[in-house]
N, C-alpha and C positions, 0 to 999 in steps of 0.2 A: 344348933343354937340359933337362935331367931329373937334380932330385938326388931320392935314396933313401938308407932308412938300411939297411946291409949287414943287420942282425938281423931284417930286416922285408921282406916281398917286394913289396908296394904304393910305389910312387910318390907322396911325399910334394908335390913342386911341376914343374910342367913346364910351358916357354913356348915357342913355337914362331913363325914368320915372322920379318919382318927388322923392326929395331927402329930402323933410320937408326943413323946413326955417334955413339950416346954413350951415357953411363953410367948403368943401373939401379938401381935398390935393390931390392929382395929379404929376406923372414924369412922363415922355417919355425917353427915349433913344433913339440918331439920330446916327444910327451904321456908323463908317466909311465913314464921307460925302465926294465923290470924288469933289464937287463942291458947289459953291457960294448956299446959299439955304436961302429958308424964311417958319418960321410957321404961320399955315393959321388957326382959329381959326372958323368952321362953325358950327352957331346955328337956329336951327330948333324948331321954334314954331306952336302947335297946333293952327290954326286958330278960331276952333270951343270954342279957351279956353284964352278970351285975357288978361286974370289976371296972366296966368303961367307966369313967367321971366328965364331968366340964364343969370350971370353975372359971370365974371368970375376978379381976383387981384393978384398983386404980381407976375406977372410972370419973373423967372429967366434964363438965360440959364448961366451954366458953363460947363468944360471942363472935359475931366472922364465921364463913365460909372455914372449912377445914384444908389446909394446904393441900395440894396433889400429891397423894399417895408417892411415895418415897422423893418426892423433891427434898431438899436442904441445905440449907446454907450451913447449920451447924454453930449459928449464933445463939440462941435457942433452944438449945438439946439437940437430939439425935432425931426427932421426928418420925419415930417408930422404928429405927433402925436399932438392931440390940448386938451385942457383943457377946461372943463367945458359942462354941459348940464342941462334941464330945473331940475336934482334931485340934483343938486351938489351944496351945500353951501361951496367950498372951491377948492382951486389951489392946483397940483401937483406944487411944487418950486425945482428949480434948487440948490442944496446944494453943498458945497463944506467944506470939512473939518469937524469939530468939533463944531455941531452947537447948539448943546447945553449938560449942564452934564448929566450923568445917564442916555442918550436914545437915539439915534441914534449911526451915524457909526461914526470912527475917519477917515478912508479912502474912497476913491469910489473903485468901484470892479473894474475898466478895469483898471487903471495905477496903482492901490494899495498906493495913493500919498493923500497927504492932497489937493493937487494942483486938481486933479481930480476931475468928476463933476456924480453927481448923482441925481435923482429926490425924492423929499422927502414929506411928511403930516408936518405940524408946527402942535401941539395939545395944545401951549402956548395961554395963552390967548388973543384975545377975543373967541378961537373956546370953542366948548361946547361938552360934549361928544352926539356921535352916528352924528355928523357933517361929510362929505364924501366930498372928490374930486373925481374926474372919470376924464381920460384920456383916450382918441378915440384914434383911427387906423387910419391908412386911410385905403381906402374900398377896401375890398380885390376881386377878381372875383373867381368863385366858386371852390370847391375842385375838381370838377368831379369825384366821388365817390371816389378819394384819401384819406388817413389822414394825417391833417398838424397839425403841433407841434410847440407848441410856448414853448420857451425856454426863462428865465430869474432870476436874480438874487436879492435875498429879503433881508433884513436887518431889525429884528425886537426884537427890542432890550427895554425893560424900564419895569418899575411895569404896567403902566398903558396900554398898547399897546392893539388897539382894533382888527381889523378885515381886511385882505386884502384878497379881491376877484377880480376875473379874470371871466367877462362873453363874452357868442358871441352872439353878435346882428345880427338877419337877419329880424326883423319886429318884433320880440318880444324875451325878455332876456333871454339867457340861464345862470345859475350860471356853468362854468365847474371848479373851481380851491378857495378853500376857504382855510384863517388857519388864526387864532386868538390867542392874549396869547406872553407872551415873549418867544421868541428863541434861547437868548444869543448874545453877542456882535458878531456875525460872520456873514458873508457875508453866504446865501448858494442859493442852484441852488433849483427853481423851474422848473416846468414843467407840459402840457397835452397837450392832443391832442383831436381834432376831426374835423369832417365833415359841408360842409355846401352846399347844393344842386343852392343857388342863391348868388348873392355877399351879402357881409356881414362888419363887423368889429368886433373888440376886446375891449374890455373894460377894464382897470383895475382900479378898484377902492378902496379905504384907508379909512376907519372909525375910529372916533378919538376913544379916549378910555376915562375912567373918569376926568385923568388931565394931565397935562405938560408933564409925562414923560413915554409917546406914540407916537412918532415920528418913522414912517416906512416909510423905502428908498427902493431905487429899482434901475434896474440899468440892463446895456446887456442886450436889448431885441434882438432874433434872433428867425426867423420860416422856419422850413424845411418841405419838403412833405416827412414824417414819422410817423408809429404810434407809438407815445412813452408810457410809462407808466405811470403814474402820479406820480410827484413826490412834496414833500415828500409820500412817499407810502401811506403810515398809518395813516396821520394827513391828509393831504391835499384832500381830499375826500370831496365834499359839501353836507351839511344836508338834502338839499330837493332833491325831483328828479332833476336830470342832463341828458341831453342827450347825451351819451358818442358816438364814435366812432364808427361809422356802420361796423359792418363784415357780413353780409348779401351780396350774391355773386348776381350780378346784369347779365344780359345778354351781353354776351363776343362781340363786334365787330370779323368776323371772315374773316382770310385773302382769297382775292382770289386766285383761284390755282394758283402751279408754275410750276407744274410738273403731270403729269398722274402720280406718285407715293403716291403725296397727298390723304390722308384720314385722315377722322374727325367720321368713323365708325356710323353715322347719320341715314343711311339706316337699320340699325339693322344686318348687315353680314360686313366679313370681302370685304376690296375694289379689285374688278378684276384685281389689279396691284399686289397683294398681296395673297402669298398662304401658308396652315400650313405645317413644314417640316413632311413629314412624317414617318421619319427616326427616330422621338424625342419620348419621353417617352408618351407624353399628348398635348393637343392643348388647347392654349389660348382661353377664352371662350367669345365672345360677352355681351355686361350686360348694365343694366340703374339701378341707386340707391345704395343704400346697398349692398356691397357683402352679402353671406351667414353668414359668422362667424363676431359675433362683436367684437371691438378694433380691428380692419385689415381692408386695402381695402378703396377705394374711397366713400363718399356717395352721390356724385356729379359726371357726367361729367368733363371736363375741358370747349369745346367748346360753351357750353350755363351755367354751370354752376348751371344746376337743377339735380334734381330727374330722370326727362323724357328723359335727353341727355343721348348717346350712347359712350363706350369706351370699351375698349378691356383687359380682365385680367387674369391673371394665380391664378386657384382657386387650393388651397394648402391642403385642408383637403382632408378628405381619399377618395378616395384610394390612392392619392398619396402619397411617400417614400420621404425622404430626398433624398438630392441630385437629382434628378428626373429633368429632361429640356423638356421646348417646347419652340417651337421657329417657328417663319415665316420671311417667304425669299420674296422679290421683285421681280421682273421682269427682267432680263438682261439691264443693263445698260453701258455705255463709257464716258468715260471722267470725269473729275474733277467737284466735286459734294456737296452740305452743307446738312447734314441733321439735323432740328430741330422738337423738338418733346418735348410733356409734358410726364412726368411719375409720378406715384405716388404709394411711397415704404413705406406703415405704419404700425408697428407689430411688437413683440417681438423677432417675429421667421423668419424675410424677411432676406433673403442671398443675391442672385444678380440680378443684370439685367446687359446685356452685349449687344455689338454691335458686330460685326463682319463683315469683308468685304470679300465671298465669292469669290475666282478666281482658275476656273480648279476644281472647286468641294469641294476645301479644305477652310476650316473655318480657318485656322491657329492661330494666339494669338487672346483676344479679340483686339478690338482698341478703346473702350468707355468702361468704368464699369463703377458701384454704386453700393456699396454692405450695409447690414444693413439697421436697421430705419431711415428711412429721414423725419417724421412728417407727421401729417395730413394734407398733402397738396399738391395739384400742384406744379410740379417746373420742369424749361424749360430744358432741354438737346440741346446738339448740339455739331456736328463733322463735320469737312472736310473733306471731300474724296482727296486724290492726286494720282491717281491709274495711275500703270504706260502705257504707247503710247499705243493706240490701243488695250487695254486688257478689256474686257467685265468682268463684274463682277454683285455679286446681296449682298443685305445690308439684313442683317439677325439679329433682335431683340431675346434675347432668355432671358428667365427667368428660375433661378433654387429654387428649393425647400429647404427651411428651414428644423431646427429640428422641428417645432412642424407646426398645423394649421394657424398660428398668425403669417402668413407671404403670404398675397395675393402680387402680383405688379399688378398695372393698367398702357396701354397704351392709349394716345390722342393725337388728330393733328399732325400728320404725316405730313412735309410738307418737301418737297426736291427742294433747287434752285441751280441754276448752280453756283456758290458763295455765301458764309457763307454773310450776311451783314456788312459793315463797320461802327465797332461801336469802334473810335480809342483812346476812353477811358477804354477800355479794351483789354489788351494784353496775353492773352494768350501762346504766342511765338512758337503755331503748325503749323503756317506759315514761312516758310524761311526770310520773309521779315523780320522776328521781330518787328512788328511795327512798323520800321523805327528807334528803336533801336540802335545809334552806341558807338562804344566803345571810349575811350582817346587816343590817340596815344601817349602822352605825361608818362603814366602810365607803369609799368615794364612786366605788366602782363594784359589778355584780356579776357573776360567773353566771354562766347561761348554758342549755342544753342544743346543740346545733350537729348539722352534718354537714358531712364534705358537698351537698347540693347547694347547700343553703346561700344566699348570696352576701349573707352578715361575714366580714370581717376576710373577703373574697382571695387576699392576695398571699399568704406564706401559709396560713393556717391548714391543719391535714384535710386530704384528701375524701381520706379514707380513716372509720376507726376503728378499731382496736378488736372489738368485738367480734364482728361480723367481717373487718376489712372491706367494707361498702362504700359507697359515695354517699347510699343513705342510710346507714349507720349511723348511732347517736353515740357523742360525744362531748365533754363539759369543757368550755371557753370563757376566757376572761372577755369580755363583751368591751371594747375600748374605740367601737367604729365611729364614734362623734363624739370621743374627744378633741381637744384642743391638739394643736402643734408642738406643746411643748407639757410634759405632763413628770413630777418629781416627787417620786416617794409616797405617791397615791397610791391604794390596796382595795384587793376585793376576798374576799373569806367567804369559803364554804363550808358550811357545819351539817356533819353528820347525827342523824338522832340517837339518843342515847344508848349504848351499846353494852350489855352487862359483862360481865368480865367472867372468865371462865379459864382460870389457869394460863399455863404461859400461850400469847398470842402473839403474831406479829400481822400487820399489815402490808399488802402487795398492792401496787397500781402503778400505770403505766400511763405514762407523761411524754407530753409532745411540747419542745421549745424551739425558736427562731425568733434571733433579731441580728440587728446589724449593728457594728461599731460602735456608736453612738445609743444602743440602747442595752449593753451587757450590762448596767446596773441593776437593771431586774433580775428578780429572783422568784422560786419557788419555794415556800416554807410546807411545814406539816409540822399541826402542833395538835398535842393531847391535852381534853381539859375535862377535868377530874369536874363530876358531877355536884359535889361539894362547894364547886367554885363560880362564878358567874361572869366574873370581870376578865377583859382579854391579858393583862398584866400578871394573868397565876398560870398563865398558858406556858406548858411545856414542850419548848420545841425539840423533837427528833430529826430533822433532817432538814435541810437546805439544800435548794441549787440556783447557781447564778445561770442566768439564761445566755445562750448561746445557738449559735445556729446549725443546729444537730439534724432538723426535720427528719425528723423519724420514731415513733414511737420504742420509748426508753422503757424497761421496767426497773420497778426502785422496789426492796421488802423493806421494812423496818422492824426492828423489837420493837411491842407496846415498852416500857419500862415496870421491872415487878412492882413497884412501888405503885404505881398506876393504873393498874392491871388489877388491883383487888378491891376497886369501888368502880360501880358504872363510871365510864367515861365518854366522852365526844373525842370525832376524829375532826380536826381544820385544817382546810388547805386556804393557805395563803397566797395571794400573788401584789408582788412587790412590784409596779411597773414605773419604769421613770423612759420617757419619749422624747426627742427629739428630730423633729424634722418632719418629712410625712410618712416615713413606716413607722408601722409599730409594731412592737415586742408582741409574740406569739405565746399563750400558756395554755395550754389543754393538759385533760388527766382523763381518765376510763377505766374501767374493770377494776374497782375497788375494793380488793377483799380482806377480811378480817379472818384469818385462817387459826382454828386451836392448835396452835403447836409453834415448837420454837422457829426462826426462819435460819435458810438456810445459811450456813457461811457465804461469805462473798466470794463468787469467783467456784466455789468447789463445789464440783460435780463427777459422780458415778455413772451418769444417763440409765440409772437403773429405772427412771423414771422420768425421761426424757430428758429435754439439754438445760432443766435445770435456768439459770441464767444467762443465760449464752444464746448468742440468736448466727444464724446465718446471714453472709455479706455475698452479695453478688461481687465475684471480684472476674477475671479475665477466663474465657471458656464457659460462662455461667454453669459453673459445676459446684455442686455442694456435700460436702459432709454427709455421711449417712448413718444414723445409729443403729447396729448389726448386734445377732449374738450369733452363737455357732458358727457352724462354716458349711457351705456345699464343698462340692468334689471340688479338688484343685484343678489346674495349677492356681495359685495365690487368689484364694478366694474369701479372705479373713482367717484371721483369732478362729481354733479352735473353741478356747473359751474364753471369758475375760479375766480383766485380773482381779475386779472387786471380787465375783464370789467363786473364780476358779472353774465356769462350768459353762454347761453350753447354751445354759437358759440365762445366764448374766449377758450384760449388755453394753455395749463401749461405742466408740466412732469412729467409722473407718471409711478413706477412699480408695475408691480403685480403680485400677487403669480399660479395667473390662468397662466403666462405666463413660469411659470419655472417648471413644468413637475413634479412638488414635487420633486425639487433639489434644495439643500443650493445654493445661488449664492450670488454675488455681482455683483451688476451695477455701474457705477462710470462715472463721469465726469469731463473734468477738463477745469481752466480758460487758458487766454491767458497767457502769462509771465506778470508778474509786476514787478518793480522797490522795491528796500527796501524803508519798512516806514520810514517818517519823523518822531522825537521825539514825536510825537503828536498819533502815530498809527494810524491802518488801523479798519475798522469796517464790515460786512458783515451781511446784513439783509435779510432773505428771508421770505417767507407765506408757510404753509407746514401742510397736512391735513395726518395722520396716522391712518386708518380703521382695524378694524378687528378684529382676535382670534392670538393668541400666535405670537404676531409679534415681529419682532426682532427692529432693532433701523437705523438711519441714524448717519452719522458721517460727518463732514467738518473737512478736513487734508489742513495744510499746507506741500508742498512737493518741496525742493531744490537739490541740488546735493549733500548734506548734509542729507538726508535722511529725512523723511516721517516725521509730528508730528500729533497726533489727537489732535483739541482744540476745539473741540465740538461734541456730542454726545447726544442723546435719544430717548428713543424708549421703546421698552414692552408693553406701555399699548394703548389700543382705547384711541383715542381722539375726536373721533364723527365726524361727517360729515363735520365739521365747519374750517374755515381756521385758523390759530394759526401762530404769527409772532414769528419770532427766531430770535437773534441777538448774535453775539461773539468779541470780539476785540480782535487784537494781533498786536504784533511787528515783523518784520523782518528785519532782518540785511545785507541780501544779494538777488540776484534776485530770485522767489518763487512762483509757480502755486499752485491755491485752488481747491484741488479734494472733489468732494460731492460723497459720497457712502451712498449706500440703501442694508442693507442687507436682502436677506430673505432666510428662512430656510427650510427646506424639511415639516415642520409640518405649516407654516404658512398658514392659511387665510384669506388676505386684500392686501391692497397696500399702497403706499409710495406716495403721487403728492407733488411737490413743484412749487413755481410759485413766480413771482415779484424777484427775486435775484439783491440787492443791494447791491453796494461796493462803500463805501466815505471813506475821512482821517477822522482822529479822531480816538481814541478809543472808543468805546461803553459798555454798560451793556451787560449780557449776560442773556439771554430771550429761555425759560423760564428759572427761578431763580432756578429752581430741574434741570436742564442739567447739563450731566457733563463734565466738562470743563478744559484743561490742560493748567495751565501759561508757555509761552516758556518763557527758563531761558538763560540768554545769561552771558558767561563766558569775560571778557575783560579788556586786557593790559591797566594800564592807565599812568604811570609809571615807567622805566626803571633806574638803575644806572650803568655807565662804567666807567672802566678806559681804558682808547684806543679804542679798540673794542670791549674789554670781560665784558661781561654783568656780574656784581657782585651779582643784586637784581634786584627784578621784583615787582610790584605790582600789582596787579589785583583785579575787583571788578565783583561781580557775581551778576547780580540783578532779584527778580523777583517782584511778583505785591505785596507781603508784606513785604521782607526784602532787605535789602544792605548788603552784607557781602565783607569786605575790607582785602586783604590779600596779605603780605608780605615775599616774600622769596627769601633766599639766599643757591642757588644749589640748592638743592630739603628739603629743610629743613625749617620750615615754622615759622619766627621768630615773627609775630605779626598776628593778626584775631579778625577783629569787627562786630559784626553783630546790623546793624541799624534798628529797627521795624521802616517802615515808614508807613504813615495813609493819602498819595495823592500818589496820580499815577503820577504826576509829578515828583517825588523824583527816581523813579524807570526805568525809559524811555530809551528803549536803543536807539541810535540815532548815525548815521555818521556822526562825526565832523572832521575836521580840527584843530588839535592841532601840539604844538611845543613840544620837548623836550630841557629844558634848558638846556646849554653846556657853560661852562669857560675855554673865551682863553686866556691862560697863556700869562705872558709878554714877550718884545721883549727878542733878546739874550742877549744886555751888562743887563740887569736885573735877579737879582738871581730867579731862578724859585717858583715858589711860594706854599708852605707847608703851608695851614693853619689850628693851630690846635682851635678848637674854643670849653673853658670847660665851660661846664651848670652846676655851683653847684647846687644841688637839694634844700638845704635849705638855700642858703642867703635871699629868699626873691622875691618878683616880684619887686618891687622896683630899687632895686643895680641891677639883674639880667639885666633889659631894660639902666642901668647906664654903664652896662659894654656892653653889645651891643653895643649900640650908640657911644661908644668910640671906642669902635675896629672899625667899619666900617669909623669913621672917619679917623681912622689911616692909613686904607687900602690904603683909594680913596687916602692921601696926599703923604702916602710911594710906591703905585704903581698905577702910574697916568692914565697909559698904559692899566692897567688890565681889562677887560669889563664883564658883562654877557650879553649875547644875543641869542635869539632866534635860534636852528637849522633852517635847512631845514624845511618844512611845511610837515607833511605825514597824508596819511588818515587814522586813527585812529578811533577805535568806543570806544564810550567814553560814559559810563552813566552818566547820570546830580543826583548829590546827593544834595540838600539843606544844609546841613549841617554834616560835617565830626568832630565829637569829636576830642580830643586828644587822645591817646593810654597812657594808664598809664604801666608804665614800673615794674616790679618785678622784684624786690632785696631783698639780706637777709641785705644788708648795710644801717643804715642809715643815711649818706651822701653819694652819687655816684654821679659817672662824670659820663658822657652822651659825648664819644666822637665822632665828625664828620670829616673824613679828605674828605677834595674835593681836588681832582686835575687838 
């Protein structure tokens, strides 16, 4: 079957073979019709077969893009999703609200509304347990050795809740995604991923449970080409075999030349365009396989991706010295130039690899670095040449030696074209063009393209940027070098050209801040402005950050939002700068990309494809983390496999003590920035295997500007080959990065691997139950008394995960203190609220101002006591008509939630006492 559109002579959709006897779904997209046009529908029947049929129903045309194939929200219809097969005694139904007590959801997931619509199992009678519905796909066309990730939202909630699986159909079932059992009334995010060599479809299907109250909902389907991890991690794993996600390296398609400089090193010698310097310490050595030394070094080519392919590398054990360069130079060349190229830097002890653009003999700065572990893997490099008129020059790769053996670098496909490619969803900004980049002219102030040479804006600003990691590396700065001394709430916007939308997208760039005390007013915005709109006031802002002095480039993903996402939009970066004194507030950004696919979780990484958001810290020993799969011979030489995909081709992080020279060190890592938790807290799960003799422990810190907390910890003993899940919960009150360190000690023998790293809301248990584990304590105002503006009394409440302790003072003298044993973690939650302080304003001026004394006798009685109340306020309202209480201003307050606050019983040697209160 093959439809086309009559004005167009290409084949817009065509499927072919037998399909079994049922109903398809089907969309086309008819991009941008300049003219009147008609769809043509041709079907092609085997003659030799006059029983086959194709029939085709229902055909629609509207206006808009066609959603991506199996997304849905479910607000809408099913969106090609259909119900039923020859195993299914039951319908996925359309739920909305509260559909029955004790087990399903009150809300759907995408509007959070009763009104919202969700697909659900009925498990009410007449269904019977171990009864299933199944809900189809429509058929997807093959991954082509990609991994695609279906991502969706589960709701499984009752005593009786049976089983909800997710299988891929390609001619026979696979189980990839199970979990059974109640979950709790909450909405939460599934997910897995894998491969499929032919078209295919998805399945999810609902098993009822013993009786009525086993209703499971479901809800936000979306699939991106990503390998994700499965999630829930630790439950959602299916009991029988699964075919999980191929990492099997398949044979590369390889480009044709572009340049006599290309080489793919295939011949077993380095290419005639290319020769060793011989001025350098050692020469890059030709190779296929394994380097020598294990955990370092490629075990693969790049260009075919075997054992037998050829690539070129710097072998690091002895004789070579630290510090120690080899290096090889090109051929004489002219003119403006791209060079791309794969490198691969894996090892404890790998230092740099560097580019350099040789003219008149001199190397001068590099102008491409990468220095450290980059993972076991391939990964693309690439720089533009802009050399200046008429000047001959030659491009010189050069690798330097680590402290120890455990630092090879590998080079592959060397390919040079006379232009970098235009790939205008990534901005780099080492083009003058800027991507086509302009600024606001309506704004006070103008973001400007500069590098770390440059002598504009000389004092805090980076180095080095992002891209290249160069001194002349280009990079985008708020330009604010001749401003005034004192500057408040001026901005500068940079707009992106208009960017068409192409299903779910998020945005990645990475931002560099610094200022000092007097200038953390400033901020970084990022807003989307829908193509429809013109004015800055319809601008949608996704993200914020208050500047602070971080100097160091950050990376931030964003969601476009769907709503946003489905008309051209523009991307703006804001800068909010308010100045006092003579520094001023630093704001740069770089590597701006606009990637098709949803972005990752925050915080959660597999390293199946490197570390993800997570960067490495130089911390004590300069030793770092290294992303591993398999294992060499022991003793403790990694994870035979990982834990995402169980094998020896998966990939995790691990240190070891083979790599630190029998030196104490610490490795560390840390997340992106987060936002503070909501009252509810934040939770951190990871898988973590600890091998060895006298090993020392790992640690997860929270760390602010407010300094470092350890709230998890363990370590000392073997825990055997086997992977072991850890979990911690904590609160934060302000913005907060989570560094993971791995200590190890001059006497250790093993290593550290961690893998699966999960971060959701919620508070959690902490896993194992012997770790040792620190409550952050949070000290906070809830409470103030004034007269005018002089604060008389303060109250404050200090809470941790077991007590409330409530304390009242006047000056520094501390006139009451209760401490609450509480037994839920609700009672203790710190949490940013929105509160008022109450304020009384006194009457007009012809009314005498108002002194009220109000006496509490201690022993009349509750009785007379609520007798005399009630009269005095009625005396108030009738004697001062005028008089109100109301609400201050609204400020943002962190405020713990207590359940329930005693009264404070008062100590006297009297007994009768007043209890006086004067308000004014």
């Amino acid at each position: 079957l093959n439809v086309y559109v009559l004005s167009q002579s290409s084949i817009l959709w065509s499927h072919d073979g037998s399909l079994d006897n049922r109903w398809l779904y089907a969309q086309i997209n008819i991009n941008s019709p300049s003219q009147s046009w008609q769809a043509v529908f041709v079907s092609e029947v085997l003659a030799e077969n006059p029983d086959a049929s194709v029939v085709i129903d229902d055909v629609s045309i509207t206006r808009g893009l066609c959603p991506k194939p199996g997304d849905c929200t479910f607000e809408s219809g099913l969106c090609g999703w259909t119900n039923g097969d020859s195993d299914s005694n039951m319908d996925w139904l359309v739920g909305q609200g509260i559909h029955s007590f004790g087990t399903g959801p009150q809300y759907d997931h995408t509007t959070n509304t009763a009104q919202g619509k969700y697909l659900m199992i009925e498990t009410s009678f007449p269904t019977v347990e171990g009864d299933r519905a199944r809900l189809q796909s429509v058929v997807f066309d093959e991954t082509n050795g990609d991994s695609r990730c279906f991502r969706f939202w589960y709701h499984m909630f009752g005593e009786s809740i049976g089983t909800l699986n997710v299988y891929l159909f390609n001619g026979t079932y696979t189980r990839l995604w199970s979990l059974s059992g109640d979950r709790g009334n909450n909405w939460y995010e599934g997910q897995v991923s894998y491969v499929s060599s032919i078209r295919h479809q998805i399945i999810v299907e609902g098993i009822a449970g013993i009786d009525y109250l086993g209703d499971i909902s479901i809800d936000d389907f979306t699939f991106t080409t990503s390998n994700c991890s499965i999630r829930p991690i630790h439950d959602a794993v299916p009991t029988v075999e699964t075919t999980m996600p191929s990492t099997t390296t398949t044979l590369r398609t390889t480009l044709a030349p572009q340049s006599s400089l290309d080489c793919n090193f295939e011949q077993g010698v380095l290419c005639s365009t290319w020769s060793y310097d011989v001025s350098a310490d050692f020469r890059w050595e030709v190779s296929q396989g394994q380097t020598s030394s294990a955990n370092t070094g490629p075990a693969t080519d790049h260009t075919y991706g075997t054992p037998n392919g050829w690539y070129i590398y710097m072998e690091t054990s002895y004789p070579q010295k630290s510090n120690q360069r080899c290096r090889i130079l090109s051929e004489e060349i002219e003119g403006q130039r791209c060079i791309q190229f794969w490198y691969h830097m894996y090892g404890m002890d790998v230092d740099t690899l560097n580019i350099y653009i040789k003219i008149n003999g001199q190397l001068n700065k590099p102008v491409w670095t990468r220095s450290r572990n980059q993972g076991n893997l391939w990964l693309k490099g690439q720089y533009a040449v802009f050399p200046p008129a008429n000047t001959k020059y030659q491009i010189v790769f050069e690798g330097i030696v680590g402290q120890s053996f455990h630092g090879d670098i590998a080079l592959d496909d060397i390919v040079v074209y006379d232009s970098c490619p235009n790939e205008n969803r990534l901005c780099t900004f080492e083009d003058a063009s800027i991507c086509n980049y302009v600024n606001d002219a309506s704004t006070q102030y103008n973001w400007v393209r500069t590098t770390g040479d440059d002598p504009l804006a000389s004092g805090s600003k980076p180095t080095t940027d992002h891209t290249d990691g160069t001194s002349n590396g280009a990079y985008m700065l708020i330009d604010i070098s001749k401003a005034s001394s004192t500057i408040i709430n001026q901005r500068a916007r940079l707009m992106s050209q208009t960017t068409s939308s192409n299903g779910e997208q998020c945005i990645e760039f990475w931002y560099y801040t610094d200022a000092d005390i007097l200038n953390t007013s400033s901020k970084l915005n990022l807003f989307i402005r829908s193509s429809t709109t013109t004015s800055n006031s319809s601008d949608y802002l996704i993200w914020s950050r208050s500047i602070s002095n971080e100097r160091q480039w950050r990376i931030s993903q964003q969601r476009i939002p769907h709503g946003l996402a489905l008309s051209p939009y523009q991307v703006i970066f804001e800068g909010v700068v308010y100045k006092s004194g003579a520094t001023s507030p630093v704001i740069a950004i770089d590597d701006v990309f606009i990637r098709d696919r949803a972005c990752l979780e925050p915080g959660n990484c597999d390293f199946e494809n490197g570390m993800c958001t997570w960067m490495s810290l130089l911390h004590f020993g300069n030793a770092s983390w290294v992303i591993g799969s398999g294992s060499s011979p022991s003793p403790y030489s990694g994870p035979q496999n990982d834990h995402t995909l169980g094998n020896t081709q998966g990939q995790y992080l691990f240190l070891n003590s083979l790599f630190t020279a029998q030196q104490t060190v610490v490795a560390a890592i840390q997340s992106e920035t987060f936002e503070p938790t909501s009252r509810a807290g934040r939770c951190i799960t990871f898988w973590y295997v600890m091998r060895g003799s006298q090993i020392d422990h790992i640690d997860v810190n929270i760390t602010s500007t407010q300094g470092t907390t350890m709230i998890w910890s363990f370590g000392t003993v073997d825990q055997g080959e086997s992977w072991h899940f850890a979990s911690v919960g904590y609160y934060a009150d302000i913005e907060h990065n989570i560094v993971i360190e791995g200590t190890v000690t001059a006497q250790m023998q093993g290593y550290y691997a961690i893998d699966d790293i999960d971060i959701r809301d919620n508070y959690c248990e902490t896993h194992p139950t012997n770790a040792f584990v620190t409550i952050l304590t949070t000290t906070t105002t809830i409470a103030t008394t004034t007269i005018g503006t002089t604060t008389i009394a303060t109250t404050t409440i200090t809470t941790t995960i077991g007590t409330t302790t409530i304390t009242t003072t006047i000056g520094t003298a501390t006139i009451a203190r209760t401490t609450i044993a509480t037994t839920t973690i609700t009672t203790t939650i710190a949490t940013t609220t929105t509160t008022s302080v109450i304020e009384v304003t006194p009457p007009s001026e012809d009314e005498p101002n108002l002194a009220l004394i109000l006496g509490l006798s201690m022993g009349i009685g509750i009785s007379a006591l609520l007798l005399i109340i009630g009269g005095l306020i009625c005396y108030l309202k009738t004697r001062f008509p005028k008089a109100k209480v109301e609400p201050a201003a609204a400020t943002n307050t962190t405020l713990s939630t207590v359940t329930d606050i005693p009264l404070v019983p008062i100590n006297t040697t009297e007994k009768n006492s007043t209890l006086v209160a004067v308000v004014v």
